[in-house]
C-alpha positions as CSV (number, residue, x, y, z in Angstrom):
1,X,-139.4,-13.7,-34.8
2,X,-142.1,-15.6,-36.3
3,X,-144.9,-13.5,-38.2
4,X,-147.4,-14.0,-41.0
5,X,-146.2,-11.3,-43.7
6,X,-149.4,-9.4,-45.3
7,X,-147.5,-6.6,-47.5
8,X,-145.1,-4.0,-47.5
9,X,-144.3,-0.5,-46.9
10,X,-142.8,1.6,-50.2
11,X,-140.7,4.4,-49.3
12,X,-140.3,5.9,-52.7
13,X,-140.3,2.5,-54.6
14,X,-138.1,0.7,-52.1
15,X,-139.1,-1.3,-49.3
16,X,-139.2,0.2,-46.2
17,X,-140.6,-1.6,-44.0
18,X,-142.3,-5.8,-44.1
19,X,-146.0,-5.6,-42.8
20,X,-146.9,-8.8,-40.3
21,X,-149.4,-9.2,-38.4
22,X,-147.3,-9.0,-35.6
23,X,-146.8,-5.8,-36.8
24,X,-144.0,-3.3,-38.7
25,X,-140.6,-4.2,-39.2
26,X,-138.7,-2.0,-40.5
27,X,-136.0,-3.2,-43.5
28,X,-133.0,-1.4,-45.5
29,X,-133.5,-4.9,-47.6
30,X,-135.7,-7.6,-47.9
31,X,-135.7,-10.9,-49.5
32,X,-138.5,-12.4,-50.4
33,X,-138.4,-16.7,-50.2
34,X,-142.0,-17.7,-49.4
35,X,-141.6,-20.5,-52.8
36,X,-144.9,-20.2,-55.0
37,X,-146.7,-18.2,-51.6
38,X,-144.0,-14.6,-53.0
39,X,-146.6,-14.9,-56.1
40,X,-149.5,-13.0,-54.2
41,X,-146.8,-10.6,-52.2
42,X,-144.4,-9.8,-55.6
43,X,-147.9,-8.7,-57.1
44,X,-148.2,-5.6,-54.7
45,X,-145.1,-5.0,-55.6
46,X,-145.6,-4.9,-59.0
47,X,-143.4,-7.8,-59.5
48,X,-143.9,-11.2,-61.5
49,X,-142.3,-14.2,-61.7
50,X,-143.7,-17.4,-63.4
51,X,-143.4,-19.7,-60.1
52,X,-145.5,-23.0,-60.0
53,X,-145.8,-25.8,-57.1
54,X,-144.2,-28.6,-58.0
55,X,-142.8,-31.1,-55.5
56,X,-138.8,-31.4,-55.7
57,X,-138.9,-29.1,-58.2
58,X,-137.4,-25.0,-58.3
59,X,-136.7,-22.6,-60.5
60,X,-133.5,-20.2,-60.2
61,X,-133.2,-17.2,-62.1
């Protein structure tokens, strides 16, 4: 499948479900690797994580 994601759905502060415009898919997990594009989707999660766009360039934690 090949969607746009647009946010999640929280089932008691856990993901629940990824929100596409293609519509709901439902998760048990989730990983998030969209590069410096999770910024914007981590923040409605309450998440943050000092990612920058640099070409050849990553960050692992």
């Amino acid at each position: 499948m090949r969607a746009q994601v647009t946010d999640f759905a929280l089932d008691r502060e856990r993901i629940a479900a990824v929100r596409t415009h293609a519509g709901r898919i439902a998760c048990t997990a989730c990983v998030l690797a969209a590069g410096v594009f999770s910024c914007p989707l981590m923040a409605g999660l309450g998440l943050r994580a000092p990612l920058e766009s640099e070409r050849g360039c990553h960050i692992v934690y």
